[in-house]
Backbone as CSV, one residue per row, in Angstrom:
resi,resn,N_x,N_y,N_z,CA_x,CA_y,CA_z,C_x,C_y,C_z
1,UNK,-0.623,13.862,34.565,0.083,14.575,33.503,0.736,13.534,32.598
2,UNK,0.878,13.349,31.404,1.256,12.625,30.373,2.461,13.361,29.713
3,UNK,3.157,12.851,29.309,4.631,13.225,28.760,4.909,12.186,27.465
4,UNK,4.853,13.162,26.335,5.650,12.255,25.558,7.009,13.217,24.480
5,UNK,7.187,12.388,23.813,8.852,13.146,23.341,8.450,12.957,22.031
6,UNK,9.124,14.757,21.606,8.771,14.507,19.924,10.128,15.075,19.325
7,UNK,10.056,14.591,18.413,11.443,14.397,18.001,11.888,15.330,16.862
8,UNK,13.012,16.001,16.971,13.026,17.294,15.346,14.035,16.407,14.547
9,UNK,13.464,16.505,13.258,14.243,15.875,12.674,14.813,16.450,11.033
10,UNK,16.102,16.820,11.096,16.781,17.486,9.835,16.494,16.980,8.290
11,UNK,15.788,17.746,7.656,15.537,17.262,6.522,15.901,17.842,5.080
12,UNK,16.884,17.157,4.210,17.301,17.862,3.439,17.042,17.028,2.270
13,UNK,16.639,17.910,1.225,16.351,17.114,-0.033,16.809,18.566,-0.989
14,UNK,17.575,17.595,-2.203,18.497,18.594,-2.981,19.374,19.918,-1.721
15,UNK,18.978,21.147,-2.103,19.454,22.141,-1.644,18.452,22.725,-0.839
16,UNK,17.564,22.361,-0.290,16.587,22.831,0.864,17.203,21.903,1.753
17,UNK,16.667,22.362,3.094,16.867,21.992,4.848,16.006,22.578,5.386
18,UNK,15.565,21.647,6.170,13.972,22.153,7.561,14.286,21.089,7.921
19,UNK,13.416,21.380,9.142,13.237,20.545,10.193,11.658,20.581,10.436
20,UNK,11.479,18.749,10.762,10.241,18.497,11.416,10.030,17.698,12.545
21,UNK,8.741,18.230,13.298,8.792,18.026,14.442,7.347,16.343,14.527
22,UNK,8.159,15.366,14.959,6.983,14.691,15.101,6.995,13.786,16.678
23,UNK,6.232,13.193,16.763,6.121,12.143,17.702,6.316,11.292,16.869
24,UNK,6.852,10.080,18.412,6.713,8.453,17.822,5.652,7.821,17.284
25,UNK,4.285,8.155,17.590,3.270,7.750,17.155,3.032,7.931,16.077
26,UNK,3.342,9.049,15.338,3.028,9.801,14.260,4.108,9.002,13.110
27,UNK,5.438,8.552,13.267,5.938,7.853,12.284,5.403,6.700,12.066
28,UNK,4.866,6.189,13.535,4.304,5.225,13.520,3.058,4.432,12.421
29,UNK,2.096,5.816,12.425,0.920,5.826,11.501,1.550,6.294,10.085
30,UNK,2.248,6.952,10.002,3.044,7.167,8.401,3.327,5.743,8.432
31,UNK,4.302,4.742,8.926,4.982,3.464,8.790,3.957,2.489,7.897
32,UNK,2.822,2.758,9.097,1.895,1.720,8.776,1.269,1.993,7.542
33,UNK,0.874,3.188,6.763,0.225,3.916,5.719,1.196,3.099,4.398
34,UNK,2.860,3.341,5.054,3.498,3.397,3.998,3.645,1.324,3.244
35,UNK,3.676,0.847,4.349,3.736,-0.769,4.495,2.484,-0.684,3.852
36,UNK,1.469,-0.663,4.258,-0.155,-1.094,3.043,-0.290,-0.291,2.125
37,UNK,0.206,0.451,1.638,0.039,1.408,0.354,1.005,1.044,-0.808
38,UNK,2.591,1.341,-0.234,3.760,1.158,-0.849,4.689,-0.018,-0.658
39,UNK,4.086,-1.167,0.085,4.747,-2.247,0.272,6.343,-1.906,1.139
40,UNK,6.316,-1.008,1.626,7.589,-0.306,2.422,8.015,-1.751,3.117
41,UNK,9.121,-2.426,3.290,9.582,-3.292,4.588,9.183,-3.140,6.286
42,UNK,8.688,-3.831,6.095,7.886,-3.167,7.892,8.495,-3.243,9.371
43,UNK,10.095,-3.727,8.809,10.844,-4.006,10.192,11.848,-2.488,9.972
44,UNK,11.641,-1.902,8.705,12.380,-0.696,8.509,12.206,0.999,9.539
45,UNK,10.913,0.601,10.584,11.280,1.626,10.885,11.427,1.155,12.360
46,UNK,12.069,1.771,13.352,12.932,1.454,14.977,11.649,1.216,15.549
47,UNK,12.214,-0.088,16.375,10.840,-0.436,17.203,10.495,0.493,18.064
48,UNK,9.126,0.639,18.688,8.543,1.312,19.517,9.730,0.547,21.575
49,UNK,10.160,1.462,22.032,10.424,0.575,23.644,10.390,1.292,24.140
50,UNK,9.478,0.426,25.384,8.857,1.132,26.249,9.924,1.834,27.640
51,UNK,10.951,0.624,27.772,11.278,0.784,29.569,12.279,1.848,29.112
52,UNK,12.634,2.769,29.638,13.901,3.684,29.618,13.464,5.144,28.216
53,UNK,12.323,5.368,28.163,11.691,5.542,26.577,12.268,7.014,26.405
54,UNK,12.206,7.737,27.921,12.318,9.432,28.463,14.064,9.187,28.374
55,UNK,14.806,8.596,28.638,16.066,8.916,28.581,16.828,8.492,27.558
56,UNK,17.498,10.211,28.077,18.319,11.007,27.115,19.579,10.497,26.278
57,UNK,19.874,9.413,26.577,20.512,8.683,25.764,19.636,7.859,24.292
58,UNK,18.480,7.193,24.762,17.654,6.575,24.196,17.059,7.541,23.402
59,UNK,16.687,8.842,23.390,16.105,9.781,22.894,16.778,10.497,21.921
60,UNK,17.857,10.425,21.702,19.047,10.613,21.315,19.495,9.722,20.168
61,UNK,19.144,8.160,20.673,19.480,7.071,19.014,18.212,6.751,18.901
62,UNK,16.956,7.424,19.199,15.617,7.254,18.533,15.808,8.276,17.688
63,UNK,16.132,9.361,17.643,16.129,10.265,16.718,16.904,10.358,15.626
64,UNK,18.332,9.570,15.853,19.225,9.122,14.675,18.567,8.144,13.678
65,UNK,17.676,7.192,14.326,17.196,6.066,14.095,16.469,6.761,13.250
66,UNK,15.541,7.438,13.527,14.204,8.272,12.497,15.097,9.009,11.783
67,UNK,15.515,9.263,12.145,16.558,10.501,10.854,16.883,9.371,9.380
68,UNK,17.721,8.221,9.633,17.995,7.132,9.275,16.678,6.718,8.228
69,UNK,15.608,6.468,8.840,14.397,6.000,8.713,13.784,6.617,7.552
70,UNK,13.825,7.850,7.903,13.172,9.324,6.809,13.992,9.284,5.331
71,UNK,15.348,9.352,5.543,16.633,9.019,4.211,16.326,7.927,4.109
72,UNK,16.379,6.865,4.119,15.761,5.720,3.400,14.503,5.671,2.737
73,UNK,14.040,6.371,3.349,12.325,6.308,3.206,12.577,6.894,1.471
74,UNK,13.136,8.727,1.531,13.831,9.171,0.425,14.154,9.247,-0.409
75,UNK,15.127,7.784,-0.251,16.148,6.771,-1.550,15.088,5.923,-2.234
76,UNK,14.202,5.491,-1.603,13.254,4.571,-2.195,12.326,5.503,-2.630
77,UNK,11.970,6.727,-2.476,10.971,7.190,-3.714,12.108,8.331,-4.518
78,UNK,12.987,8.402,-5.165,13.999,9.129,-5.868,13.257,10.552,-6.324
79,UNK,12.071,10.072,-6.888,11.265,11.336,-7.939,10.255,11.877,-7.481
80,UNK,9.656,11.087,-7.004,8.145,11.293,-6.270,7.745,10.975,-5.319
81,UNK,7.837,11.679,-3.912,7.613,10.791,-2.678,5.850,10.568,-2.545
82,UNK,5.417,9.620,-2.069,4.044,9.273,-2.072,3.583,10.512,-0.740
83,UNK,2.264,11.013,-0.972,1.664,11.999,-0.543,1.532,11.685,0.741
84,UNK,1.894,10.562,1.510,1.401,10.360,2.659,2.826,11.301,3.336
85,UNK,3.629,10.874,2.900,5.490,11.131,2.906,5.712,12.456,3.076
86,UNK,5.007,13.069,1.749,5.153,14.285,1.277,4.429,15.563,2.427
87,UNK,3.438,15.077,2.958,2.984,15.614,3.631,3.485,15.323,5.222
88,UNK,4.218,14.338,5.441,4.837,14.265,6.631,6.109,14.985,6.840
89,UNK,6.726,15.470,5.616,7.675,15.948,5.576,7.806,17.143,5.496
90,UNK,6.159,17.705,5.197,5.840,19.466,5.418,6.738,19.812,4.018
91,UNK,6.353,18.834,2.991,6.952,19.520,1.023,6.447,20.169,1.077
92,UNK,5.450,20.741,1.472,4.271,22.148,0.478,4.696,23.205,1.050
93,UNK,5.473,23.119,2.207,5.702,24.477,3.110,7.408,24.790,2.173
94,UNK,7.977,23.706,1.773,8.930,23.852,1.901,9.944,23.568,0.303
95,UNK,9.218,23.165,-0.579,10.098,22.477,-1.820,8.866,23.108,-2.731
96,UNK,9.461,23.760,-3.469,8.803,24.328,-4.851,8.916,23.702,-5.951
C-alpha cells in the first residue's frame, strides 16, 4: 500500500477563495514548468524531505510553505498568471 499526502491549499485572489488540492509531486512539476518557461528562482519552492515526510508537524509547515510558495508565485505574475499556474490553481472553475 503506498501513502502519500496532498495538501489543500487556500487560495485567494482579489475577492474569490477556493481551495486546491494537490500533491507534492504535482507542485513539483508546476515548479519545474515554471523555472524553464518563466525563469521562476528554483530554490523558491520547499525542498522535497524524505525522513519524517507523514508527520503531522512536518505536514503542517509543508503546507504553510506551499501556501507561501503559491502567493509569491501570485506577486510575480500581478495581471496574468502563466497558463501552467492558471490551471494549477483551478482559474477556469473559479475567476471570471
Amino acid at each position: 500500500i503506498s501513502f502519500f499526502q496532498v495538501y489543500i491549499i487556500q487560495v485567494s485572489v482579489g475577492n474569490h477563495q477556493w481551495t486546491v488540492k494537490h500533491r507534492y509531486s504535482d507542485f513539483h512539476d508546476l515548479h519545474e514548468k515554471l523555472v524553464s518557461e518563466k525563469k521562476i528562482d528554483k530554490n523558491l519552492l520547499p525542498p522535497k524531505k524524505i525522513i519524517g515526510k507523514n508527520s503531522k508537524s512536518l505536514v503542517e509547515k509543508r503546507q504553510k510553505e506551499l501556501e507561501i510558495y503559491l502567493q509569491t508565485l501570485l506577486l510575480k505574475f500581478p495581471v496574468t498568471a502563466p497558463k501552467v499556474l492558471s490551471h494549477f490553481l483551478h482559474f477556469h472553475l473559479y475567476v471570471s
